[in-house]
N, C-alpha and C positions, 0 to 999 in steps of 0.2 A: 747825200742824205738817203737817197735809194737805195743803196747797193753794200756790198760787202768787198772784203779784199781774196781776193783767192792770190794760189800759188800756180803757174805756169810748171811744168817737171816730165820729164820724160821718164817712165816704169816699163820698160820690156817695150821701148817703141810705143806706146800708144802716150797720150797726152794727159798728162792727171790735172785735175783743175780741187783745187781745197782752200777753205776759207774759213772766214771765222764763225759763219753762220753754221758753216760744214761740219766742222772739229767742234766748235764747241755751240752743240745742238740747244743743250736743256738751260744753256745763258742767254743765247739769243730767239728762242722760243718762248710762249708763255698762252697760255690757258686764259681767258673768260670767263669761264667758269670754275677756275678754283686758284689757290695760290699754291705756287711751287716753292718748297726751297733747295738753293742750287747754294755750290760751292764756285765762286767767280775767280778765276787766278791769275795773275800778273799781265797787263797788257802795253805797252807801250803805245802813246796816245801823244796827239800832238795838241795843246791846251791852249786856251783864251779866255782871260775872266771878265766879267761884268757886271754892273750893277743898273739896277732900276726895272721900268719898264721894257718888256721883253718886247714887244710890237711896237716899237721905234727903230728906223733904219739902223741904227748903231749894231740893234743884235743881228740882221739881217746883214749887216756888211763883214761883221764878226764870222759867223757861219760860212759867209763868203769866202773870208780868208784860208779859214781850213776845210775848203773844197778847192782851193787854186795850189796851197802847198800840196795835198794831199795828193790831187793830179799832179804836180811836179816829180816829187817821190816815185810815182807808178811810174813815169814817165822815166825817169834815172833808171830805176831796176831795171826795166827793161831793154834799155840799150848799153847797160852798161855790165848787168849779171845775169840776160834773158832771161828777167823775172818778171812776171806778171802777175799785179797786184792791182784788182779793183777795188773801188772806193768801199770803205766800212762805212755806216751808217753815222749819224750825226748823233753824239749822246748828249747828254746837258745835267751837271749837278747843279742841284738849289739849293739855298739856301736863306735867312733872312738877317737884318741885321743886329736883331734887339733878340737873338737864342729862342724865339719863338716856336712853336711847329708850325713846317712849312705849311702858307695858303696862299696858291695861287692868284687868288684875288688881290689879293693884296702888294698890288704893283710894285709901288714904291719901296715895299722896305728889301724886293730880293736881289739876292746880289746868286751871280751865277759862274761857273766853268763851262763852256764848248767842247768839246773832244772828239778827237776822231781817230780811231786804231788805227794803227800803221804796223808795220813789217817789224818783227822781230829783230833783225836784222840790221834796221836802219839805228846810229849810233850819232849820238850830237856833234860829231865834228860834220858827218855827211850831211847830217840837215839841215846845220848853219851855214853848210856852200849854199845847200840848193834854197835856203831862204833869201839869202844875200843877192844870187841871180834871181831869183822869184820878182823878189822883191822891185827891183830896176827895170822889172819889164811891165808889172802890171801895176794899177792904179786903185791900190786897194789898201788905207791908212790904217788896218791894224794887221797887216802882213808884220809888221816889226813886233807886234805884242805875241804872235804867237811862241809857244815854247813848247819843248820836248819834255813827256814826264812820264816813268814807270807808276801805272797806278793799278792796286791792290784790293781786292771788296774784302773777298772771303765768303764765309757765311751769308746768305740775302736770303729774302723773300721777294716774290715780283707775282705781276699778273699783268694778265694784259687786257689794255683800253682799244676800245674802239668807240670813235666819235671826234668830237672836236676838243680841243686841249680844253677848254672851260669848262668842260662839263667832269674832268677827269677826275673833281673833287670825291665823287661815286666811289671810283677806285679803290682811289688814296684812304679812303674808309672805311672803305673793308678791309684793308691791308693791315690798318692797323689795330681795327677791332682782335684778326686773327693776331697778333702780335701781343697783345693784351693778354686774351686767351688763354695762349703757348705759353704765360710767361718770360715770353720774348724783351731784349731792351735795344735801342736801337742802339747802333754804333758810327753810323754813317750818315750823308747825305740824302734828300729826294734825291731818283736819279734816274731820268729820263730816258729812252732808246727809241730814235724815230726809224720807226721800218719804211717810212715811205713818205711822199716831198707833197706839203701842201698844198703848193702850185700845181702840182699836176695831179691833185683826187679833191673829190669833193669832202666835207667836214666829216661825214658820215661814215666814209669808211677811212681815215685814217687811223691806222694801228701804232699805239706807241705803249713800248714794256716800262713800265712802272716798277722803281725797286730799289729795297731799304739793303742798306746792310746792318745785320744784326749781331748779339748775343745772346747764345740759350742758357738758361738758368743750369749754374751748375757745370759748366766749361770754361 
């Protein structure tokens, strides 16, 4: 959930390090003070869906899983194509199950996707080795539900939250007041970006990028 993935590479002897925060600045960045809209483009993500309430061990073991494959992955590249890839951050699409607009609050009716970037590189036959071994060594029951998926935004708007996830309704409403505004209509999911791990910060300062994907009137 911390971290990003970089690339390990040698340019003229010296050691290049790049990543997805790196390359692509103005997607995984975001403003407090105002909303940005970015173009989001194809990422390879390793997914996990669920439904209900979020703060039940279930999502918490979920999350789990795609931070044990994730480190698996990094772990392959690197002794296998001296690649070095740290962990991308944990994302999350919401969603509910009666087409409603997403509300947090409202436990029970959301149903959710996990995600976590991975290497362009990596292709579903390598994953399914390294989930298969993953899998037999660690003691984690939705290792098997995870899956490999090309996912696509496009056009978004996002801003970023600081505080603790329950309050993020503030956000989410401004976001879409400006959406209103613009003209804007949505096309997409809520969709979450945790820049950093709530076991290790207090509610206050966790940051997490809030963000729709849209259509503008007239494209």
């Amino acid at each position: 959930m911390k971290i990003i993935y970089n690339v390990k590479a040698m340019e003229g002897g010296f050691l290049v390090k790049e990543g997805i925060r790196r390359e692509y600045k103005k997607q995984y960045d975001a403003s407090t003070k105002r909303i940005d809209v970015v173009d989001v483009p194809e990422f390879n993500f390793l997914m996990v869906d669920g439904i209900g309430n979020p703060n039940v061990e279930e999502f918490k073991l979920k999350a789990e899983a795609l931070h044990i494959l994730s480190k698996a992955i990094k772990d392959y590249f690197k002794e296998e194509m001296d690649l070095l890839y740290l962990i991308s951050p944990l994302e999350g699409l919401w969603d509910t199950y009666d087409n409603s607009q997403f509300d947090v609050t409202r436990k029970k009716m959301i149903k959710f996707t996990l995600m976590i970037a991975q290497p362009k590189v990596l292709d579903e036959q390598t994953f399914e080795t390294i989930k298969e071994n993953i899998t037999l060594k660690k003691d984690n029951p939705y290792l098997v539900d995870v899956y490999l998926k090309r996912f696509k935004e496009g056009r978004c708007v996002q801003m970023m939250h600081k505080g603790a996830y329950n309050t993020e309704i503030n956000t989410t409403k401004q976001i879409m007041e400006y959406i209103t505004i613009q003209g804007m209509k949505l096309s997409g999911f809520h969709h979450e970006i945790y820049l950093n791990d709530p076991e290790r910060n207090l509610e206050d300062k966790l940051k997490t990028i809030v963000r729709y994907a849209i259509e503008e009137e007239g494209v």
